[in-house]
C-alpha positions as CSV (number, residue, x, y, z in Angstrom):
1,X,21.3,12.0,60.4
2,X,17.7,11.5,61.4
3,X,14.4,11.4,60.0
4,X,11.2,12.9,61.0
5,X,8.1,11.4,60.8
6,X,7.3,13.3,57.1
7,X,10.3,12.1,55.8
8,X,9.9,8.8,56.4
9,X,6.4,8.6,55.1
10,X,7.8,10.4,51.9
11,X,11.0,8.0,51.5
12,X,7.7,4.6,52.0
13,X,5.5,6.0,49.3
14,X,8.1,6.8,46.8
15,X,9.6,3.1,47.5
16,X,6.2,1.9,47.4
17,X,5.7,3.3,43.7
18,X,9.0,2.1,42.7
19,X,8.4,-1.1,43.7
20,X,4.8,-1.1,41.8
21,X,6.2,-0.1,39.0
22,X,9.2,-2.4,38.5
23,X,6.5,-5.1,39.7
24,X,3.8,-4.0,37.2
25,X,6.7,-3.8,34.4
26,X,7.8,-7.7,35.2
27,X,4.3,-9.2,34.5
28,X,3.7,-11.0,31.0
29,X,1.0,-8.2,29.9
30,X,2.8,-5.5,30.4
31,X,3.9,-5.6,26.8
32,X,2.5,-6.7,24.1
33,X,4.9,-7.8,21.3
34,X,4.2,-7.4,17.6
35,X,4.4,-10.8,15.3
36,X,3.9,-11.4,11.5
37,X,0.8,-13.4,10.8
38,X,3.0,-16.3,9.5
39,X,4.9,-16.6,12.9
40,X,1.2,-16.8,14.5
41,X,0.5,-19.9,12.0
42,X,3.9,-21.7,13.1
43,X,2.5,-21.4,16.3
44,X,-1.0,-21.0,17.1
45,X,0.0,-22.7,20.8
46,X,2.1,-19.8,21.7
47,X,-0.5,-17.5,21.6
48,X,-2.9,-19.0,23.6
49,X,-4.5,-16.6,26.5
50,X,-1.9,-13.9,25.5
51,X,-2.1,-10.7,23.5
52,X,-0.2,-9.8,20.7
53,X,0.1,-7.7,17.5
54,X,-0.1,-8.8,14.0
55,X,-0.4,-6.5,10.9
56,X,-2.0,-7.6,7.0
57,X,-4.5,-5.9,4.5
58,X,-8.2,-5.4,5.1
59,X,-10.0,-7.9,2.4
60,X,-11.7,-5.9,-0.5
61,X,-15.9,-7.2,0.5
62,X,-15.2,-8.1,4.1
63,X,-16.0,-5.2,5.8
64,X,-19.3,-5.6,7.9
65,X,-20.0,-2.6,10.4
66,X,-22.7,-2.6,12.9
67,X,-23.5,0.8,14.2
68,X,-26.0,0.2,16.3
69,X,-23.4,-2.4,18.5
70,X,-20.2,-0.5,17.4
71,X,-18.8,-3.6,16.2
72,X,-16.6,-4.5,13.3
73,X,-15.7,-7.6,11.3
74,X,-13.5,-7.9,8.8
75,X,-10.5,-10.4,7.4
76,X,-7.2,-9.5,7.0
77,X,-4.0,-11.2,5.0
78,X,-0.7,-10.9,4.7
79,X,-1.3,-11.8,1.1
80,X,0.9,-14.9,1.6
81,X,-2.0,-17.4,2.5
82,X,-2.3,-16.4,6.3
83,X,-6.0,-14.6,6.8
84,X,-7.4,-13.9,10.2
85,X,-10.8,-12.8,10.4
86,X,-11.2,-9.9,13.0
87,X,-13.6,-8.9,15.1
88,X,-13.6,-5.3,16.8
89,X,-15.7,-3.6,19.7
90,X,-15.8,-0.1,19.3
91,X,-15.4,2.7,16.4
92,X,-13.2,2.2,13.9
93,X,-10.3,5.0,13.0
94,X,-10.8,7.7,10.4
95,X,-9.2,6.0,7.9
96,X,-9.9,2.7,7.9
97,X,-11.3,1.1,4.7
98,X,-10.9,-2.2,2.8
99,X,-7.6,-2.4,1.1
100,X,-6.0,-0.4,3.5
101,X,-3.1,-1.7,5.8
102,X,-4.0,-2.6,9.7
103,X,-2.5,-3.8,12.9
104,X,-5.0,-5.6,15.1
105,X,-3.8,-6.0,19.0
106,X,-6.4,-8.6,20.7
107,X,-6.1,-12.5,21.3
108,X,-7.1,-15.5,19.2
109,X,-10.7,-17.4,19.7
110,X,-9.2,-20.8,18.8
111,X,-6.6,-22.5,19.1
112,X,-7.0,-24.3,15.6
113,X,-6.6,-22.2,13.4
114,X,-8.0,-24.0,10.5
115,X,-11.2,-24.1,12.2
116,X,-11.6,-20.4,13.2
117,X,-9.0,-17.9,12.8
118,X,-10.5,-15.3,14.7
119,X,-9.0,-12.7,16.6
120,X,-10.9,-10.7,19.4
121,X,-9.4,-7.1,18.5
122,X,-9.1,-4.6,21.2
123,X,-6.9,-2.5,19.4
124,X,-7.0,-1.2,15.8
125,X,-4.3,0.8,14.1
126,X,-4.4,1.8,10.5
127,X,-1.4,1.7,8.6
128,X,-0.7,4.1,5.6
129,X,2.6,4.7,3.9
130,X,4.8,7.7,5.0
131,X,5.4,8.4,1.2
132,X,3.5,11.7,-0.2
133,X,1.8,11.3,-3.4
134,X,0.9,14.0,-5.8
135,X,-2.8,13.9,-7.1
136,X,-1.9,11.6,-10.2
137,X,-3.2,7.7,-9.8
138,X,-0.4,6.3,-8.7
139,X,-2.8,3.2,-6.6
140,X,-0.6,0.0,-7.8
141,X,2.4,1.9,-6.5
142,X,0.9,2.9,-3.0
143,X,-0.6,-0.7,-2.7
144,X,3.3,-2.4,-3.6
145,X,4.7,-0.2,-1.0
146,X,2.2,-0.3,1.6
147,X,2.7,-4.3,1.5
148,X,6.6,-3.8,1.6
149,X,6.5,-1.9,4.6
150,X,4.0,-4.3,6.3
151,X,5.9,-7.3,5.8
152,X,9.6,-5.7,5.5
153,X,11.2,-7.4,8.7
154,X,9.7,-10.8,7.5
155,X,12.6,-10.5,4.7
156,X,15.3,-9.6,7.4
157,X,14.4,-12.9,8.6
């Protein structure tokens, strides 16, 4: 069997695409994994010049929104004594508000994190429980299951 000319231009590009793909897959930033602020703690070196995920509760009097940069600072905790403050380039989601449940994707400032626990955020998620409430106050028990489904695979652990 021969090919024509067409066919074999076809055959290079879809090879080339392949092979971009597979090659674009392979490299260390082509996914970014999801930690628990604690594992980020154990290991501040590990994150050095990489991007990850990490996931805690917006601080109640931490938000500070400048509209006029669209930037946004703010601390989050897992409510277990590991706080990150975050810093945010462009407009936040809908429904985000202090109190509320977050995952920040973006890469640490410093390496010590007892000096600055920053993270440079390009990424902000809001988390909110998938469990529907009827109009009665039922805050305490949103707020217990929000932070068990935040930091339920830290228990699997």
């Amino acid at each position: 069997m021969k090919f024509t000319r067409p066919q074999m231009i076809a055959v290079s590009v879809i090879a080339l695409a392949l092979g971009s793909i597979v090659y674009k897959a392979l490299q260390p930033e082509s996914s970014v994994t999801f930690f628990t602020p604690a594992e980020v703690y154990a290991a501040p070196q590990k994150f050095v010049d990489r991007t990850f995920r990490v996931s805690g509760l917006v601080l109640n009097g931490t938000k500070d929104w400048d509209g006029m940069n669209k930037v946004l600072k703010f601390r989050m905790s897992d409510l277990k004594g590991h706080d990150f403050s975050v810093v945010y380039k462009g407009i936040p989601p809908d429904l985000f508000k202090e109190g509320q449940g977050v995952v920040v994707e973006g890469r640490l400032s410093n390496l010590d994190l007892k000096v600055d626990s920053t993270i440079q955020a390009n990424l902000l998620m809001v988390k909110h429980s998938e469990v529907y409430d009827t109009k009665n106050d039922h805050s305490k028990m949103r707020e217990a299951r929000l932070v068990d489904d935040i930091l339920k695979h830290e228990n699997k652990q």
